[in-house]
C-alpha positions in Angstrom: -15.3 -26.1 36.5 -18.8 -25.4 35.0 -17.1 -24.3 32.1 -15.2 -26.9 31.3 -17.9 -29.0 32.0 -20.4 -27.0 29.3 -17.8 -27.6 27.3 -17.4 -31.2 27.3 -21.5 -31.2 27.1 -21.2 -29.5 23.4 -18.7 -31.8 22.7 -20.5 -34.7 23.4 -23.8 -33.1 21.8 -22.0 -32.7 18.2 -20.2 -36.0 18.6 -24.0 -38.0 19.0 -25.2 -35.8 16.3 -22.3 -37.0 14.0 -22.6 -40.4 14.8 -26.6 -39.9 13.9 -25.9 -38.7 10.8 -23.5 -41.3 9.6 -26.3 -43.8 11.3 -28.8 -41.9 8.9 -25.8 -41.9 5.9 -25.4 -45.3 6.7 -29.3 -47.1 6.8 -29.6 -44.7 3.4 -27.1 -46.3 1.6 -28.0 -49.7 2.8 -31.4 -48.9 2.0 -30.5 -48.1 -1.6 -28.0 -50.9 -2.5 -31.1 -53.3 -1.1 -33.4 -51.4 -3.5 -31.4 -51.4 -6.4 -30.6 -55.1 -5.8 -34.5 -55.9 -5.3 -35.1 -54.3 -8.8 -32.7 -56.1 -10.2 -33.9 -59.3 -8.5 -38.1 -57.9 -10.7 -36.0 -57.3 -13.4 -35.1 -61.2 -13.0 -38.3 -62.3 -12.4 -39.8 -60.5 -14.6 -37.7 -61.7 -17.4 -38.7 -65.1 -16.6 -42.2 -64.5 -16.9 -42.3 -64.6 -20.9 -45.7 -64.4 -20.8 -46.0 -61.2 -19.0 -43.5 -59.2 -21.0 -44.8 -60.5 -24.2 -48.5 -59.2 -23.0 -46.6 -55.8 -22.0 -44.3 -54.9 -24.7 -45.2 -57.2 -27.6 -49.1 -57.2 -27.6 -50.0 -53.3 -28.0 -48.0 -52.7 -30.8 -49.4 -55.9 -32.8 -52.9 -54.2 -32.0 -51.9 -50.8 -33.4 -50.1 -52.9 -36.2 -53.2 -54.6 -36.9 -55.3 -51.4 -37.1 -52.8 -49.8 -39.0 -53.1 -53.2 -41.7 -56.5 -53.3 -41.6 -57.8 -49.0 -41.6 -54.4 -47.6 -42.5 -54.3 -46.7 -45.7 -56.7 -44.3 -46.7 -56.3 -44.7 -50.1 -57.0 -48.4 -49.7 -60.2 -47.9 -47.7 -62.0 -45.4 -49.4 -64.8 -46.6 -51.6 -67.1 -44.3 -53.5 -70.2 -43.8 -51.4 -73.0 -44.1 -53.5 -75.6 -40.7 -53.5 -78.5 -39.4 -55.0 -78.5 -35.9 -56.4 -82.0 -34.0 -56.2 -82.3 -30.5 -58.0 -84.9 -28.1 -57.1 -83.2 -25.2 -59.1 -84.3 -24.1 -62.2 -82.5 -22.1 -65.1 -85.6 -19.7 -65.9 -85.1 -16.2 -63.8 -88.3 -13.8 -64.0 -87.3 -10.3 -63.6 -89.6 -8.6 -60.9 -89.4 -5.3 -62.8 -90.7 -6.2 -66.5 -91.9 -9.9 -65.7 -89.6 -10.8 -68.3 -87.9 -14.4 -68.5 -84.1 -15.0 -69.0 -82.1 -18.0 -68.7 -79.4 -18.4 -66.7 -76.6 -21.3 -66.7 -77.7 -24.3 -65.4 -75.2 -24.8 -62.6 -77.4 -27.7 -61.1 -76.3 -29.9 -64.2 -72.6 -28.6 -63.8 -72.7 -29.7 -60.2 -73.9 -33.6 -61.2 -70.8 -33.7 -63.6 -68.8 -32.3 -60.6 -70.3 -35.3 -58.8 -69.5 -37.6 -61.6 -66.2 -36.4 -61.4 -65.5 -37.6 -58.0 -64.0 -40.3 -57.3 -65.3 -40.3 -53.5 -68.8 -40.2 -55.0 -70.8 -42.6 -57.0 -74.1 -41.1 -58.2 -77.0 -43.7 -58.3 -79.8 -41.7 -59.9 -80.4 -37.8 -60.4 -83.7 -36.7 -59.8 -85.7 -32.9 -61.3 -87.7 -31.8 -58.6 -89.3 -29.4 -60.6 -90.8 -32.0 -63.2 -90.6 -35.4 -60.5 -93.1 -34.1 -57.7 -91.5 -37.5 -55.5 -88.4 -36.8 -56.3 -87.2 -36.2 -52.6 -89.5 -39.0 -51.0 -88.1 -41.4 -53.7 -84.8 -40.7 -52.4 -85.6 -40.9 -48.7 -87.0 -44.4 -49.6 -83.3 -45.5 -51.3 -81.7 -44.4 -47.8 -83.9 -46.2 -45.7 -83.2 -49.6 -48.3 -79.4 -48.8 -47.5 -79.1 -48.4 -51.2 -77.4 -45.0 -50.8 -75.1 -43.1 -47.7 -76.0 -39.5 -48.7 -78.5 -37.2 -50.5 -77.7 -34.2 -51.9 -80.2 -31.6 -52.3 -80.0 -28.4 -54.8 -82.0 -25.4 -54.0 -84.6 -23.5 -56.2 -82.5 -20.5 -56.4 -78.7 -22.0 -56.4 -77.9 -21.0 -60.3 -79.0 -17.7 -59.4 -77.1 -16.9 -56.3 -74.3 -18.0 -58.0 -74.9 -15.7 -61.1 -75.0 -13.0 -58.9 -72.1 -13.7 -56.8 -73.8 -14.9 -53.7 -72.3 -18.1 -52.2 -74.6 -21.8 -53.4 -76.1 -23.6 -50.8 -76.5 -27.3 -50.8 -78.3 -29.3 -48.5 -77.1 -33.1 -47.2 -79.4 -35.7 -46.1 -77.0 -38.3 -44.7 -77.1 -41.9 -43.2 -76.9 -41.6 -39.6 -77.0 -45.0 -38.5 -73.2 -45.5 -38.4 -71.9 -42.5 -36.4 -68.6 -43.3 -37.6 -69.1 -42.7 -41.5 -70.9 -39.4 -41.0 -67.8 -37.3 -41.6 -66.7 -39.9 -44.5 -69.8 -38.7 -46.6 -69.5 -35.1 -46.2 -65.6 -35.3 -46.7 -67.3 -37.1 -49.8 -69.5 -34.1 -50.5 -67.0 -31.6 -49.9 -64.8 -33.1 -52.6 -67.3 -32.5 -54.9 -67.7 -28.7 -54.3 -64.1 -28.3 -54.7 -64.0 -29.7 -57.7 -67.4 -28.0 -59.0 -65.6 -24.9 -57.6 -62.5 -25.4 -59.5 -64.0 -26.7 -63.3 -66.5 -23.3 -63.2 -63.7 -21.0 -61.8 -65.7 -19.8 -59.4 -64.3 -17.5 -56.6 -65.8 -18.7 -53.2 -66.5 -16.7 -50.4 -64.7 -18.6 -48.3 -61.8 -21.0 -48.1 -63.6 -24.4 -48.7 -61.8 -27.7 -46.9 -62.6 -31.2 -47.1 -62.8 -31.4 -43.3 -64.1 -29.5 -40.4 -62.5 -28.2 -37.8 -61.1 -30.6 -35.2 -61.6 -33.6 -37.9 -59.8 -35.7 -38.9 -58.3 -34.0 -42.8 -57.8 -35.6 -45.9 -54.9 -38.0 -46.9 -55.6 -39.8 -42.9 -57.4 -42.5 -42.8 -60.5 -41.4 -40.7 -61.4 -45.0 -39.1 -57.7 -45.7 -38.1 -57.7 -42.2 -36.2 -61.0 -42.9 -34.8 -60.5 -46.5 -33.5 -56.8 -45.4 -32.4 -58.3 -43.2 -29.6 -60.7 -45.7 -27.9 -57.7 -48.7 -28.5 -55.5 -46.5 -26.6 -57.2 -45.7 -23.4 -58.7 -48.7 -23.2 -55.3 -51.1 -23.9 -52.9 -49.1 -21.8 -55.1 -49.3 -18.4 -55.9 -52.8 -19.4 -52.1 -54.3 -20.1 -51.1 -52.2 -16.9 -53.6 -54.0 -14.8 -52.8 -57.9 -16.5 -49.2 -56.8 -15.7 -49.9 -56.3 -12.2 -52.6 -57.7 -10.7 -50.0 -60.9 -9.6 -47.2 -59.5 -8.4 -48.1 -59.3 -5.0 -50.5 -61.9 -4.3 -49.8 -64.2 -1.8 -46.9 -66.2 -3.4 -43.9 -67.7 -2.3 -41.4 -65.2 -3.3 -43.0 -62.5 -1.1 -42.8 -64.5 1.7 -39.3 -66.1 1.3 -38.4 -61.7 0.5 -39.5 -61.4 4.4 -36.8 -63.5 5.8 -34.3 -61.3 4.7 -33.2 -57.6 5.4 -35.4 -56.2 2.5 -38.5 -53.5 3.8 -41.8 -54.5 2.8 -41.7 -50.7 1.5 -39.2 -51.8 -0.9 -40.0 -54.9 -2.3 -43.5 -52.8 -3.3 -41.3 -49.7 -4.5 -38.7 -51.9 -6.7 -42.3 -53.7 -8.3 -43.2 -50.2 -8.8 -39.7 -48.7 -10.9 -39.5 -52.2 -12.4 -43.0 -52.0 -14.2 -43.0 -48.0 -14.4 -39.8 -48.7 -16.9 -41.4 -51.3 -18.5 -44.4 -48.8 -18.9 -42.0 -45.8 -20.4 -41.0 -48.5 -23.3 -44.5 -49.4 -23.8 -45.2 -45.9 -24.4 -42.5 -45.2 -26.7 -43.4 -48.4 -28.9 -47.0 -47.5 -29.0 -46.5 -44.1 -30.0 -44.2 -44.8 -32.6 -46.0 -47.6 -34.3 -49.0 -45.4 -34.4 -47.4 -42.4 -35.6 -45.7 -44.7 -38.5 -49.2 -45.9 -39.7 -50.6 -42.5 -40.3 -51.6 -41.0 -36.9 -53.0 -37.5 -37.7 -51.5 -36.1 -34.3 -52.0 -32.0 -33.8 -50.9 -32.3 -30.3 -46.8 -32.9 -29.2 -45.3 -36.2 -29.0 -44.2 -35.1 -25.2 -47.7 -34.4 -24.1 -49.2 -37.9 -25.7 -46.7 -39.5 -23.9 -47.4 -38.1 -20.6 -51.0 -39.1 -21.4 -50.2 -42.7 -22.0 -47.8 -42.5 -18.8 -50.8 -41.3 -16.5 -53.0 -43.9 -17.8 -50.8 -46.7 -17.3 -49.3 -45.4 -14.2 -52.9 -45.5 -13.4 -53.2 -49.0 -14.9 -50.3 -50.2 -12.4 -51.7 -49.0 -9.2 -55.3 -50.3 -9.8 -53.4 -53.7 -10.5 -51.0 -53.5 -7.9 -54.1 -52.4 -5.5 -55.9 -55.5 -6.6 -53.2 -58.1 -5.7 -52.7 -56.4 -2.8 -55.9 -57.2 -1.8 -56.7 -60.0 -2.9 -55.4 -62.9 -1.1 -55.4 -65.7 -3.9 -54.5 -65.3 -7.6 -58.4 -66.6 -8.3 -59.4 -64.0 -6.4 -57.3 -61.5 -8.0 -58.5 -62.2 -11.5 -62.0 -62.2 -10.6 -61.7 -58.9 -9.0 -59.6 -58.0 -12.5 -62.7 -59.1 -14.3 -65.2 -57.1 -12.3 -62.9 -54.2 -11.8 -62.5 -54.0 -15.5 -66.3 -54.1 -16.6 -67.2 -51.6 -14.4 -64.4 -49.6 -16.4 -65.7 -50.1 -19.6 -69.4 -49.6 -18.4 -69.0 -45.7 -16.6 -66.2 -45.5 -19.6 -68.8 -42.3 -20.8 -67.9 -44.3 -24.5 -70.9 -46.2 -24.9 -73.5 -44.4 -22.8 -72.6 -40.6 -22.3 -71.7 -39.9 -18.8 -74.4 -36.8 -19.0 -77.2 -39.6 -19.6 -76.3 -41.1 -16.5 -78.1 -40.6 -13.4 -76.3 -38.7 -10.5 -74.7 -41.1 -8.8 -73.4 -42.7 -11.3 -71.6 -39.6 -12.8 -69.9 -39.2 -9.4 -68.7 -42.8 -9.7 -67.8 -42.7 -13.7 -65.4 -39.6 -12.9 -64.0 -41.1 -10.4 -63.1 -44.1 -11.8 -59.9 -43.8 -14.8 -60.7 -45.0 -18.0 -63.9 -41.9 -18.0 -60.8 -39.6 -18.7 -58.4 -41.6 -21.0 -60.5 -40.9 -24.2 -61.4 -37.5 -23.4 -57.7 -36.6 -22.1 -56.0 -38.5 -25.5 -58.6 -37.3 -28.2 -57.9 -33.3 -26.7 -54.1 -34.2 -27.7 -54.2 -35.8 -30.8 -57.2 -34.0 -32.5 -57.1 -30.4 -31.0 -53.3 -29.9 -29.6 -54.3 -29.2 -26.2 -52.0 -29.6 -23.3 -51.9 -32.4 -21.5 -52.0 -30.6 -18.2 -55.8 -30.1 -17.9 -58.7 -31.5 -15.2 -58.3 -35.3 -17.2 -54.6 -35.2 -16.1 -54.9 -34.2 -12.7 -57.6 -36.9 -12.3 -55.8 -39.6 -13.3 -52.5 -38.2 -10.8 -54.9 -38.1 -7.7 -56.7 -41.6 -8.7 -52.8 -42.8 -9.0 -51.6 -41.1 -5.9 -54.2 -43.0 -3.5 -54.2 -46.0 -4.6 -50.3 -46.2 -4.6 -50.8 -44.8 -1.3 -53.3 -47.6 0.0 -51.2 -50.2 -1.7 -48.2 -49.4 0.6 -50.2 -49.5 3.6 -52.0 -53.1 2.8 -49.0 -54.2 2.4 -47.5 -52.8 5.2 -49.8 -54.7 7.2 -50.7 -57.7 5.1 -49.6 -60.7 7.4 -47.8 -64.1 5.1 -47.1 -67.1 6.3 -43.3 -67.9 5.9 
C-alpha cells in the first residue's frame, strides 16, 4: 500500500512540475508577444514624433556634413603661412690645424629657395644674423604683430654639418596662441626640408615625414580631424539624452499603458530596443559620412562603432534616468540643461582634468563625456582597441543607471 502510494506521490510531483513549466512556457511567451507588440507600439510613436527622429537620425550627419563642407578639403583650406627665415650660418670654415679659411656651399641660401619653393610657406623677409645684430628680436616683434605663424632659425654651423655628413639642424619659433595650428606650421616647415632635401640630393639620416607620430598626415585635412573628435563625443551623448529625456515623463500614454496587461518592466525595456536601434543607425550614418569626407581613421571601423554605441548607450540611460525622475517635462529639460553643463564643464576638454582639484577629478571620471574624447581620439588617431579603462567606464556608468531607471519606475506611482 505504501508503495503504491509513493508511487502516485511521484506522479503527482512530475505532473505539478509539468504544469509549472508550461505555466513558466506560457507567461514567457505572453511576455514576449506583449514586448514585441509594445516596441512596435515606440516604433509607432516614435514615428509620429517627426521632430525627434529628425534630431536623431537627420541632425548628426548634417553636422559632420557641414564640417566636412567647411574643413574638408585639405587642399581648399591650406593657405601659405607666412615665416621669417633667420640665418646664423656662415660659409667661411677656419681649419683648427693651419688657421686657414675655405669656403664651403652656402646651404643657408639653398634652404630660403627651398622655402620659396613651397607652396605651404610664404617667406615675408630673410634676415643675416651675422651682419643684422637684431635680426632675431626683429622677428620676435613680427610674431607678436601676428604678421607671421613661424620663425625659422639656421644655425652657425648648419652648412658645415652638412658638408661633412652630419644631419642640419633647424630651430622653429612658432605661434602658440592657437593650439590648433601648431602642427599646421611645422607640417609647413617639414615640407620645406623635404624639398631642400630633395633639390640638394642629400641623403638624410633618417626618414623625414611631414607629420609626427600619432598626427594627423598629409593629404587630411588637420582641422576636420581635429574638430571631428570633440563633435563626436560631445553630439552622440547629447542627441541620446534630447531623444530621451521625454519618454517617460509623466504623460498620458504611460498611464493609459498601465491599464492594460503590459509590465512596467516592459514598457521601459521596449523604450530601451526601440531607441538602442535607432542608436545602431545613428552610428552607421555618422561613421560613414565622416569616413566619406576624409576621416584619417588608424583604428577599425568595428571598434569606432562600439565607441559611438557606448556613448550613446550612455546618452540613453542618462536621458531615460532623467525623465524617470523628473516628474514634469519642465522639469525634465531643466535637469537636461544642468545635467548637460556639468558634462561639458568636468568634460577634461577645456580645463584638463589633472588641473582640477581632487574632488572634482573623482566627479569628472565619473561622469561620461570625460571619456568620449579620450576613448574616440585612442581609435581614430592611434588604432587602439576599443576595449580599454574608457570603455569599461562608460559600461558601468550605463549599467547603473539603466539599473536605477527600472527601479524608479518600478515604483513611480501615475495617476490613471
Amino acid at each position: 500500500m505504501s508503495r503504491i502510494n509513493l508511487k502516485n506521490w511521484r506522479c503527482d510531483k512530475i505532473n505539478r512540475r509539468e504544469s509549472q513549466d508550461k505555466k513558466r512556457s506560457f507567461k514567457l511567451k505572453n511576455g514576449l508577444v506583449r514586448l514585441l507588440k509594445q516596441i512596435k507600439k515606440e516604433f509607432r510613436l516614435l514615428w509620429t514624433d517627426k521632430f525627434n527622429m529628425f534630431i536623431a537620425l537627420i541632425v548628426p550627419p548634417l553636422v559632420i556634413l557641414a564640417l566636412g563642407l567647411t574643413s574638408g578639403n585639405p587642399r581648399a583650406t591650406v593657405q601659405p603661412i607666412n615665416c621669417v627665415v633667420v640665418s646664423y650660418d656662415s660659409n667661411v670654415f677656419i681649419d683648427e690645424n693651419n688657421f686657414t679659411e675655405s669656403t664651403l656651399d652656402d646651404y643657408n641660401l639653398k634652404y630660403v629657395e627651398a622655402v620659396n619653393a613651397s607652396n605651404l610657406l610664404n617667406l615675408v623677409q630673410f634676415f643675416n644674423a651675422t651682419e643684422e645684430i637684431y635680426a632675431m628680436e626683429t622677428a620676435r616683434n613680427l610674431l607678436t604683430a601676428k604678421q607671421i605663424k613661424v620663425i625659422i632659425s639656421i644655425p652657425v654651423d648648419f652648412s658645415e654639418l652638412i658638408e661633412w655628413g652630419y644631419p642640419g639642424l633647424i630651430d622653429c619659433v612658432t605661434d602658440s596662441s592657437d593650439i590648433q595650428k601648431i602642427q599646421v606650421s611645422l607640417n609647413a616647415v617639414y615640407d620645406s626640408i623635404k624639398i631642400f632635401v630633395f633639390q640638394n640630393n642629400l641623403s638624410p639620416q633618417f626618414k623625414i615625414k611631414g607629420y609626427e607620430e600619432f598626427s594627423i598626415p598629409e593629404g587630411y585635412s588637420f582641422s576636420y580631424n581635429y574638430m571631428i573628435v570633440l563633435v563626436l563625443s560631445f553630439m552622440i551623448i547629447g542627441v541620446g539624452m534630447v531623444s530621451t529625456i521625454l519618454i517617460v515623463v509623466q504623460e498620458k500614454p504611460v498611464a493609459r499603458l498601465l491599464l492594460t496587461p503590459v509590465k512596467r518592466l516592459e514598457i521601459l525595456t521596449a523604450k530601451y530596443l526601440t531607441y538602442i536601434s535607432i542608436l545602431i543607425i545613428q552610428n552607421l550614418s555618422l561613421i560613414s559620412t565622416a569616413l566619406a569626407f576624409g576621416l584619417y581613421l588608424v583604428g577599425s571601423f568595428l571598434d569606432l562603432f562600439l565607441a559611438l554605441f557606448i556613448l550613446g548607450f550612455t546618452g540613453l540611460t542618462l536621458g531615460i534616468f532623467i525623465s524617470s525622475v523628473s516628474k514634469t517635462k519642465t522639469q525634465a529639460n531643466q535637469l537636461f540643461l544642468a545635467t548637460f553643463l556639468v558634462l561639458i564643464l568636468l568634460s577634461g576638454i577645456f580645463i584638463p582634468i589633472e588641473a582640477m582639484p581632487i574632488y572634482l577629478q573623482v566627479i569628472a571620471y565619473i561622469l561620461p563625456l570625460s571619456h568620449g574624447s579620450p576613448l574616440i581620439n585612442s581609435i581614430i588617431t592611434k588604432g587602439r582597441s576599443v576595449f580599454g579603462f574608457d570603455f569599461f567606464a562608460l559600461l558601468g556608468v550605463s549599467l547603473i543607471l539603466v539599473g536605477l531607471s527600472y527601479i524608479i519606475f518600478q515604483r513611480r506611482k501615475y495617476e490613471v
